[in-house]
N, C-alpha and C positions, 0 to 999 in steps of 0.2 A: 308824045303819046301819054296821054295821062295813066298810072299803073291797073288804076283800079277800078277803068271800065277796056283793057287788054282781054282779051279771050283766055279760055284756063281749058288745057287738054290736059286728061287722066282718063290710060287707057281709051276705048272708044268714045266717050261723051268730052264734050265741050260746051265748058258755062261762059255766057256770053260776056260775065266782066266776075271780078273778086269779090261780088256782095250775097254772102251766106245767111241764110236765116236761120239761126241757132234752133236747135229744139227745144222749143219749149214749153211745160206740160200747161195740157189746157180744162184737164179734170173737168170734163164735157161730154166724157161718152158713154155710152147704155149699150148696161153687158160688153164691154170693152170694142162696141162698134161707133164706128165713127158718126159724126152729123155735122147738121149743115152749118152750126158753129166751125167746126173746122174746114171748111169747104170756105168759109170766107176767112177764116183768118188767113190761111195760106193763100189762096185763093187773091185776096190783095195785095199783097208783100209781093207775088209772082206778079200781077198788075203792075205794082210800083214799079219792076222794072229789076229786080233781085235777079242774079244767075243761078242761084243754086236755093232750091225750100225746102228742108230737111224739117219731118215730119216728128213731131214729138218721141221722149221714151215710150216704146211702145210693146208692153209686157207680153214678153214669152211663154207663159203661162197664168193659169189666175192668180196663184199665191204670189206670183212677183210683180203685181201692180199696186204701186204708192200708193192708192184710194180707189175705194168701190166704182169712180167714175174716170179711173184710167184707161187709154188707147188699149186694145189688146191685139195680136195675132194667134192666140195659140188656136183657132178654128176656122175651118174653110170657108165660116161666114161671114167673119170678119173682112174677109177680101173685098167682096162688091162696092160697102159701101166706099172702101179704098180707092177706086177706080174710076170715077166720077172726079175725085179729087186730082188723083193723078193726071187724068185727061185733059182738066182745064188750067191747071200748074202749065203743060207743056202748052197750052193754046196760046197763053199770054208768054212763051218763047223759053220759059223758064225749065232746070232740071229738076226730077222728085227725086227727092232722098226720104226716107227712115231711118230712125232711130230704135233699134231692138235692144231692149233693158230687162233685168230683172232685180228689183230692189232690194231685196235679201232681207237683214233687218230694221229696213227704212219703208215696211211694204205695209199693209193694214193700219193707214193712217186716214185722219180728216184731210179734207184739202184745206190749202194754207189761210184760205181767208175762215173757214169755218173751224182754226185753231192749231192747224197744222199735227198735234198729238193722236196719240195711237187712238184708235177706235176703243170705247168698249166691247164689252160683250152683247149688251144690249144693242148697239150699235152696228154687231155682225163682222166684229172682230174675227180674222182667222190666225192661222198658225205663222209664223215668220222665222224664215231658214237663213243659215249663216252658218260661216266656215265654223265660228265657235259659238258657245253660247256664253257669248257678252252682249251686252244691250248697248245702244247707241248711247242710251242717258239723257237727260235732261227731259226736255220735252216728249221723248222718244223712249220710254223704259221698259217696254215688255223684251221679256229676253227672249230668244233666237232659241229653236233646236237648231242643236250642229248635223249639219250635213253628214249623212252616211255616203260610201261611196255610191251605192246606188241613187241615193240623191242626187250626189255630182252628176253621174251617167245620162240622167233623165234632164238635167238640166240643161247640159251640152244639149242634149238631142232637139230640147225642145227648141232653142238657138237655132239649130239648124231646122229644122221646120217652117220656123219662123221666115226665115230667108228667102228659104221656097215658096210660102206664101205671099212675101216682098214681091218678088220676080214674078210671079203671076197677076199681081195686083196692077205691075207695070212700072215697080220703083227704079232709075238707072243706077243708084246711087246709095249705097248700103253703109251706115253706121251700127260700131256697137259701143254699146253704153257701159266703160269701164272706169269709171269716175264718180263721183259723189258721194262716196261712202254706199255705193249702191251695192249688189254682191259681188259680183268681180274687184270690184275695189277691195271690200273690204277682206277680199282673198290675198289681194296683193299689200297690203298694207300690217305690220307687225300690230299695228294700236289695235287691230280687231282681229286678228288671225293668230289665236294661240296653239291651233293644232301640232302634233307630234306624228304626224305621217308623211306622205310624201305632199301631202295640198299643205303643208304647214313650217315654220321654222327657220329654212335658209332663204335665199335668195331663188333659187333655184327652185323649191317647193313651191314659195306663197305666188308663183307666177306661172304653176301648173296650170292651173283652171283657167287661167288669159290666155295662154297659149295654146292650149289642148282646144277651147271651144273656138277660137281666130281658126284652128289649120281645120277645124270640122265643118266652120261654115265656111271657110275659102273655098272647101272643096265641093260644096253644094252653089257658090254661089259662082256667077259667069266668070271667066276670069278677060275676059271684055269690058265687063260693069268695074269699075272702083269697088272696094271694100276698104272702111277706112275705121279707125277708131278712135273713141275719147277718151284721152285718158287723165286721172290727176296725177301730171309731174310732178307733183311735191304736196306732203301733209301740212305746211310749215309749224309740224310738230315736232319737237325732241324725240326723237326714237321711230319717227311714221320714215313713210316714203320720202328721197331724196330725189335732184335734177340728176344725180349720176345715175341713179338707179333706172329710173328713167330711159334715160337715153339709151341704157345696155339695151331694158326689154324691149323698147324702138326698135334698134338693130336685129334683137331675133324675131321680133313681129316681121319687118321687113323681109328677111331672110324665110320666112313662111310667106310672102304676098299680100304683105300690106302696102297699099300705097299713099295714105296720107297720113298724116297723126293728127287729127282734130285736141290743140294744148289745153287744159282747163286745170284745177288743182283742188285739193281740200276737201274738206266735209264729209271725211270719216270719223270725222268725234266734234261734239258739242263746239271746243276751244277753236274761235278764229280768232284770236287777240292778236295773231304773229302777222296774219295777211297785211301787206301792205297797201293797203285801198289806195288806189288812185285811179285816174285816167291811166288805158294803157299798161297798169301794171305788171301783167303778166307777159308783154312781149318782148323785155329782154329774154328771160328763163324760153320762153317760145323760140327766139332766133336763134339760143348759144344750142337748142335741142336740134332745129334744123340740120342746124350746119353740121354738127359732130354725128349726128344720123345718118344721112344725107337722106332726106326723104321731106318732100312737100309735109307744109304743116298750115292747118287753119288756126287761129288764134283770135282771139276778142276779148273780152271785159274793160269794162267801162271805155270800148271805142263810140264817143255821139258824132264828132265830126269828121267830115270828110278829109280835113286837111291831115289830121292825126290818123286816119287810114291810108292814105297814099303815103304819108311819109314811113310806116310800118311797112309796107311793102318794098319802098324804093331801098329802105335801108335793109330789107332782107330777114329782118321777124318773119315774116309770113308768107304765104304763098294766096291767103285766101283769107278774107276778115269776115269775122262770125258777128252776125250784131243781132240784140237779143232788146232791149228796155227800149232801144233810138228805132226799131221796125216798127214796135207796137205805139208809141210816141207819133210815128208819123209811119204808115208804110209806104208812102214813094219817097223816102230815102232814098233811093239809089239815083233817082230821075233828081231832087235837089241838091244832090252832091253832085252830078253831071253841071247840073250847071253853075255851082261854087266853083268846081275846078277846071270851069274854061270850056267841055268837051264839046266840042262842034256839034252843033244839032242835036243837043242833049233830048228831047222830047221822043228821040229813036227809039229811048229805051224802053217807052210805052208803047203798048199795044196800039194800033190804028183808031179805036176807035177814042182813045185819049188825046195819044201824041198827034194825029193829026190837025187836032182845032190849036194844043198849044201850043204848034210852031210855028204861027201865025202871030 
């Protein structure tokens, strides 16, 4: 059996093989409602033959969207358009997942091709919250108000909101977005989290706000559905987050009702000099996180072939590969890696109105 078109059960839902569609932002949406941009990028990748399409970061409130034309859930009307998407993700066989984020002080930005830098004022710049008020830098310099704790309060909540409107929308399959220097990162992370209270300091504090908003939307959300998260195991900075660190707060997410750890790293400060770019290169640090957690984990960067995903699996990295540049590249990826590695009747993995002429 080839690993990585195997069935994947967590909790009630089963994705029909290990090929993840990474979230990823599509800076397409009006008033943080979806369109029909989005409706086809997923919408094909789910075509191609993908198990699992995980639907961009998708802002818990307004202040915490990357750019003016970020996904949003913080309003009941943002649902609908959600629901159209969802319904035809599941047509073509596949599971809908979300990604719920709130960008902290990576939030009131251009999208990346129109400069990637903060808005002006002119522009319709807002305010941008963070655990401290330190600025990202570089490209990214307006500073952060630091979070009050009623800040925190409102933020969790909105989190959980957020979820509730997931579940109505019809998502099986719930991410949160604790990576990228986004605000939860940068709650967990010393390089941006100078506070001296309890959200601040030890180890113990800077992984309050991860923990406190994981056990508030666990409890809103099914505990049937998966609830999974991303997180960055390591700043590969002197002084940021470490893989040991890591792997502890894995175990007490776990011990709250986590069931996967979706592995990803970095980009809570300007410096990526230390990343080791390569093919693959995050899924040692991914498999030694598995194991010593004991908890399913997704993993990906720079995976394009299919051979170097099966072998990721077979060798125990991962549980599920997340592929993000090689979907958008090609989205029936999953259907021409079926048939690089042999799988019997590979065209299965298309819908009928595809897979039936190609298996001919």
């Amino acid at each position: 059996m080839v690993s990585l078109f195997e069935p994947f059960r967590l909790k009630d839902v089963t994705l029909r093989n290990r090929v993840v569609v990474s979230p990823m932002c599509q800076y397409s949406s009006v008033n943080g409602h979806a369109t029909d941009w989005h409706l086809v990028h997923l919408g094909s990748m789910a075509r191609g033959g993908v198990g699992l399409a995980i639907a961009e970061a998708t802002a818990v409130s307004p202040e915490g969207r990357i750019s003016p034309r970020d996904a949003g859930l913080w309003e009941d009307g943002q649902i609908e358009p959600l629901r159209r998407i969802v319904a035809f993700v599941k047509e073509q066989g596949a599971v809908p997942g979300i990604q719920l984020a709130h960008a902290g002080r990576k939030a009131s930005a251009n999208r990346p091709w129109e400069g990637d830098d903060h808005l002006t004022k002119e522009e319709g710049a807002w305010e941008t919250l963070a655990p401290s008020a330190k600025p990202f830098g570089a490209y990214l310099p307006q500073v952060p108000r630091e979070m009050s704790k009623a800040d925190i309060d409102r933020v969790k909540g909105a989190f959980v909101a957020a979820a509730r409107r997931a579940l109505e929308a019809g998502y099986e399959w719930l991410e949160l977005h604790f990576a990228h220097g986004y605000l939860a990162h940068s709650f967990y992370s010393p390089l941006s989290n100078a506070r001296t209270d309890e959200y601040g300091g030890t180890f113990e504090n800077r992984i309050r706000f991860l923990t406190e908003t994981f056990e508030a939307v666990r409890s809103a959300w099914p505990e049937r559905l998966p609830l999974t998260v991303r997180l960055s195991i390591t700043d590969w900075v002197d002084g940021g987050v470490t893989i040991e660190e890591s792997i502890e707060l894995t175990k007490r997410l776990k011990a709250s009702g986590l069931d996967l750890l979706d592995a990803s790293h970095g980009f809570v400060v300007p410096d990526v000099s230390k990343i080791p770019w390569g093919p693959g290169f995050l899924l040692p640090y991914a498999g030694r996180l598995r194991k010593e957690a004991g908890l399913p984990v997704a993993a990906g960067w720079f995976i394009n072939e299919p051979e170097q995903a099966e072998a990721a699996l077979k060798e125990g990295q991962a549980d599920l590969i997340v592929l993000a540049h090689a979907l958008l590249d090609d989205p029936h990826w999953a259907y021409h890696a079926a048939k690089k590695l042999g799988v019997e009747q590979p065209s299965r993995v298309l819908p009928p109105p595809y897979g039936h002429w190609l298996k001919r």
